[in-house]
N, C-alpha and C positions, 0 to 999 in steps of 0.2 A: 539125476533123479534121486538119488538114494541122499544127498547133501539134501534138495530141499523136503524128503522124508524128514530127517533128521534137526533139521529145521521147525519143519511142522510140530514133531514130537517135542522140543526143546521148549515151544511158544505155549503148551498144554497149562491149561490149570492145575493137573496132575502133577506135572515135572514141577511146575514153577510151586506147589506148596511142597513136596518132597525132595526138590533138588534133584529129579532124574536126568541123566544126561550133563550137559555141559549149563541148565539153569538156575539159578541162584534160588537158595531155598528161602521159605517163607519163615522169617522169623518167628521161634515160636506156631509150627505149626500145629501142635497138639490146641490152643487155645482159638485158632480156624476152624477145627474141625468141630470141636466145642461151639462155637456161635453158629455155625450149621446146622448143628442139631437144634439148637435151641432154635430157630428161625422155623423148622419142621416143626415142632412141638407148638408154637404160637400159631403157623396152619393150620394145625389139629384143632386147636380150641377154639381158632376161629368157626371152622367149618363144621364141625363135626357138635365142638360145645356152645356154638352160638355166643362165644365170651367175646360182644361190645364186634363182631365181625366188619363193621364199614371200615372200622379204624386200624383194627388188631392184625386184618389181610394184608391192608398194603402195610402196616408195618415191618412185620414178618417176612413181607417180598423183598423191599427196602435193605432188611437186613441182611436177606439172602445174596440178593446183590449186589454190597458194600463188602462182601467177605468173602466171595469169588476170589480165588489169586489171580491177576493180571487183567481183573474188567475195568480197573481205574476208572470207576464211576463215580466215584466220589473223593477227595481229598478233607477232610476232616480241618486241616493244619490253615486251609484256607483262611479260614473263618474264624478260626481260636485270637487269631492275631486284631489288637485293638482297631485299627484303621485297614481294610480289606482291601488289598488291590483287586479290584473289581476289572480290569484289566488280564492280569492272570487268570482267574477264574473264566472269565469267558475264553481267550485263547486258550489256558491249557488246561481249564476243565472237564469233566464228563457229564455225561447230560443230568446225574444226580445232583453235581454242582449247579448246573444252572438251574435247575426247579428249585435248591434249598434260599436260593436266592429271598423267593418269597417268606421263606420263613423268617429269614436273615431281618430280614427290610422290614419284618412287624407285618404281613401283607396276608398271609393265610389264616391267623387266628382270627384277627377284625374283617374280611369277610365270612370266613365260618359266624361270625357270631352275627352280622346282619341276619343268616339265614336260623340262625338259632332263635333271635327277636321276628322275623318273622312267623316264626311257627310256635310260640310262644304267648299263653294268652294269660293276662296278667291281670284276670278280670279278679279272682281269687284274692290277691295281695290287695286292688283297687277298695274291694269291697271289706277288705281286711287289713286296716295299715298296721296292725298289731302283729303282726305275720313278719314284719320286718326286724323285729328284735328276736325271734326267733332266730333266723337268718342268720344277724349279724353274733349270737350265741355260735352258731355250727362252726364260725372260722377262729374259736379257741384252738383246736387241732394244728392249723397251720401256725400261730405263733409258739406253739407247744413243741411241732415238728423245729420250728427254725430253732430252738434254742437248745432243744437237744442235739440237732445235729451240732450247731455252734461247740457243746461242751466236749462233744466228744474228740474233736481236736484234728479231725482226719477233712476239715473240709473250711473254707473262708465264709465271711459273712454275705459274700453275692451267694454263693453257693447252696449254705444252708439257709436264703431265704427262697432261693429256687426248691429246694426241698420242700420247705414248709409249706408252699403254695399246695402241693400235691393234695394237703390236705382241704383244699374247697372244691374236691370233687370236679374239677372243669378242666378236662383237657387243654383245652384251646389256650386258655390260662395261663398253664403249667407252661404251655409251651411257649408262652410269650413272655414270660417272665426267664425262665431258661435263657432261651435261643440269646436276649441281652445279658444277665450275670454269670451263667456260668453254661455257655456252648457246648465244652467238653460233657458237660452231665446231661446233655439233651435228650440221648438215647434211652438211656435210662431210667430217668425219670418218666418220660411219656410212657415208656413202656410199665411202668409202676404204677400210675396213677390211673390209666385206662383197665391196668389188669383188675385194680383194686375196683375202680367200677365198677367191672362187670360182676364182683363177685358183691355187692350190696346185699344182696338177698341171704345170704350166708353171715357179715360179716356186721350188719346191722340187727338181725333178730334179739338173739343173747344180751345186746344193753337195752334194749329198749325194755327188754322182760326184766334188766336187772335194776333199770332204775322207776319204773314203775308198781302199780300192783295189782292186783285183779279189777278190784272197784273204780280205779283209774283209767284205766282199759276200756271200759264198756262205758263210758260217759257220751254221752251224745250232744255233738256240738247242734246249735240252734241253726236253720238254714242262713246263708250268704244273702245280703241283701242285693236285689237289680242293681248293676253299675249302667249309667246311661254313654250313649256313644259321644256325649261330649268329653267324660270322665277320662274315656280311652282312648282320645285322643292327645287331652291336654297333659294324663301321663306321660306318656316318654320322653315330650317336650318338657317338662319341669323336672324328673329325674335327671336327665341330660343336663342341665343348666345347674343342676342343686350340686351334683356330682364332680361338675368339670370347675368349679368356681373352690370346692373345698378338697376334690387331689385333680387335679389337671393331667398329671400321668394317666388316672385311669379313662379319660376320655375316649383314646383309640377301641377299648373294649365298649364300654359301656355306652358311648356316640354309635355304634355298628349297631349294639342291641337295640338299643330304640329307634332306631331308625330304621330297623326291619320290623319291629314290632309295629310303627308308624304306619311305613308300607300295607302291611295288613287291616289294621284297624279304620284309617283313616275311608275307604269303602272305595276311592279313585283312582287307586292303583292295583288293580288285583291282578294283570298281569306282572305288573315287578314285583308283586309278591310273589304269586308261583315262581316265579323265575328265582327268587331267592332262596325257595324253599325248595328246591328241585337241582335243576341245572348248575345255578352258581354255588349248592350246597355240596352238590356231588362231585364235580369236577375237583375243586377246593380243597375235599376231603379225600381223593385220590391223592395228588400233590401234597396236601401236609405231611399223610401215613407214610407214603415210600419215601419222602426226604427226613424224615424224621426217624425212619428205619436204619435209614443210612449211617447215620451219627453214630449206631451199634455198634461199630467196629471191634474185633478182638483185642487191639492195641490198647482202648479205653474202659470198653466193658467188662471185663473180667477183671475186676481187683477188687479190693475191702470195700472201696469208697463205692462199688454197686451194691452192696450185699447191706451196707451200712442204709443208702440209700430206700432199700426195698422196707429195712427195719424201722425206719424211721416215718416211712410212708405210710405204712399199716398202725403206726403209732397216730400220723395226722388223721387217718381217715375213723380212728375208735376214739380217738381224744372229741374231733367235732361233731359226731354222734352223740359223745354224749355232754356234748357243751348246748347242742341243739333239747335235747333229752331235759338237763336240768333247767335250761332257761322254759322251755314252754312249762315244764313242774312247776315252776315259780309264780309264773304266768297264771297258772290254772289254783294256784294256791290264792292269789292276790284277786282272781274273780270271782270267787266263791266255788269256783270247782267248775266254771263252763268251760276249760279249754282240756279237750283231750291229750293228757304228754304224749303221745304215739305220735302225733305229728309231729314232735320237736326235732324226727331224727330226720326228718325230711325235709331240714335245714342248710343239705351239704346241695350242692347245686345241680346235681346227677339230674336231669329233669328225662322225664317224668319216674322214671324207677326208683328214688327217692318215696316217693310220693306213694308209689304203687303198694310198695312194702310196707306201709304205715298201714292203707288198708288191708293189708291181708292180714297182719298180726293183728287187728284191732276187729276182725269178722270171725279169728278166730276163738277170740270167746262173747263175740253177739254178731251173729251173721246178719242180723237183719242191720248194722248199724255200719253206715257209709262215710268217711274219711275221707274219701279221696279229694274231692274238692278243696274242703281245708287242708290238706297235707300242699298240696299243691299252691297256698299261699309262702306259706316257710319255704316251699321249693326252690321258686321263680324267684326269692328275696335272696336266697342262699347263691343266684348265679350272678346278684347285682353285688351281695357281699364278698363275693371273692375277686371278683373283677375289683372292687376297692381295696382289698388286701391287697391285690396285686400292684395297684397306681402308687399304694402305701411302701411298700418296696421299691419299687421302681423310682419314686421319688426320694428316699434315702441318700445320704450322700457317701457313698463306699471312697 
């Protein structure tokens, strides 16, 4: 009795990070108990601050998970490695391994993003194709990010273009570009890129006030002309085809998006639409958060190259604010002053919060003047623009 006590106490989480008894201690336990916290602190602001909660939970859980001493939920080392015995993994994986699978495989960013294209109305950009050079302005940030991270010496060129993505505001993204150039930084990153979302409202105001100026501000864009339902159908189909002929990498992303956006618009399928926008969104995005939590491991997470990343991320997400900022200025310069710049920050692909913020700063010095539908052109163009940033990377020859 008192052996398989002793037994029992030896197999603890407890023993096995502090070495109690006759178990080997956790290497580096002080930087376990560090990732724990932190994993409580992202619950907090999941729950409590409402920061981006469908994602930031199960990441946090993910994380909390992955850092238990002796849950062997996950093995990280799996997957680092070029060519994956897919065979180990499932025999001596944990059930974290076999859900990251789909991340592995490309498999949960491209259905999250059918459901994104499903709920996604893209009548705005249709009726606005001038909305696209905004857009493609916001993703100054991510080449900005990759080559600063590039200089600073602490990271390869898969790596810092997995950084730089952070800056087109799209999780799903970020994380499809990661999970292929650089694995080890997965955690990280998502957790950077989603944090920096949720904080838009904070961290977009200050440029948009600073590269604007009052009488730019209060300009009233002219209403959106009717798009008809042939318009919205024939888009996605011609994006699709325009997109995958000039980066064929980005296809996986931007095939998913139109093709839930299709779902919806096209008026014969509205059950596989709800079904995209509900069930296959939700499920989806349980499974992305906790395997992507998981990647957090104290082994990886805690070094320069996280602290570097976070710095460079906040660098991509104010660089394509205001690359979005100067391009619609330009914009509204070149048509005699119809385009309001406030929409230009709602370039970065955050949909719809992006968008939101353009109106609010833009009502706070004319309430009675409505943005948001325009803002919302630059938005939905900013998630077609990063998904090509991403194909643009992805097709690179490292």
């Amino acid at each position: 009795m008192l052996e398989s006590i002793g037994n029992f106490l030896e197999s603890t989480g407890i023993a096995r990070l502090f070495g109690i008894g006759g178990a080997e201690a956790v290497t580096d336990w002080w930087k376990t108990l560090i990732m724990l916290i932190i994993s409580f602190v992202l619950v907090y602001l999941a729950i409590v601050k409402k920061f981006e909660p469908l994602l930031l939970l199960p990441i946090a859980i993910g994380m909390l998970l992955t850092n238990l001493p002796g849950a062997n939920l996950f093995h990280l080392d799996f997957f680092i490695a070029k060519d994956i015995n897919f065979g180990q993994v499932l025999y001596d994986g944990g059930l974290l391994d076999i859900l990251y699978l789909g991340v592995k495989l490309g498999l949960y960013p491209s259905l999250i993003f059918i459901g994104i294209g499903a709920m996604t109305d893209f009548t705005p950009l249709i009726s606005n194709p001038k909305s696209l050079l905004i857009g493609a302005g916001a993703q100054l940030g991510v080449f900005v990010a990759f080559f600063l991270a590039l200089a600073s010496g602490f990271f390869t060129a898969p790596e810092a273009a997995s950084i730089g993505i952070i800056g087109g505001a799209d999780g799903p993204t970020a994380i499809l570009v990661t999970k292929t150039l650089a694995p080890k930084l997965l955690g990280a990153i998502a957790i950077a890129a989603y944090s920096y979302m949720a904080l838009i409202p904070l961290i977009q105001p200050p440029f948009m006030k600073l590269f604007t100026n009052e009488k730019e501000r209060k300009i009233r864009m002219t209403a959106l002309r009717p798009v008809s339902q042939l318009e919205k159908i024939i888009f996605p189909i011609v994006v699709t085809a325009v997109v995958g002929l000039i980066v064929p990498d980005a296809v996986p992303l931007i095939g998913c998006l139109m093709f839930g956006n299709l779902l919806n618009v096209c008026g014969v399928c509205d059950r596989l639409s709800k079904t995209a926008q509900n069930e296959l969104m939700n499920i989806v995005t349980i499974f992305l958060g906790i395997t992507v939590g998981a990647t957090a491991s104290a082994d990886n997470f805690l070094d320069i190259q996280t602290i570097l990343i976070i710095v460079c991320g906040l660098a991509a997400f104010c660089v394509s604010t205001c690359g979005g900022l100067i391009t619609a200025k330009i914009m509204n310069i070149l048509t005699g002053g119809k385009i309001n710049p406030l929409i230009g920050s709602a370039g970065v692909s955050a949909v719809p919060m992006a968008a939101r913020v353009s109106q609010k700063v833009g009502q706070q010095y004319d309430p009675s003047n409505f943005l948001l539908m325009h803002a919302m052109g630059p938005n939905v163009a900013g998630v077609i623009g990063s998904a090509v940033a991403a194909g643009v990377f992805l097709s690179w020859s490292w």
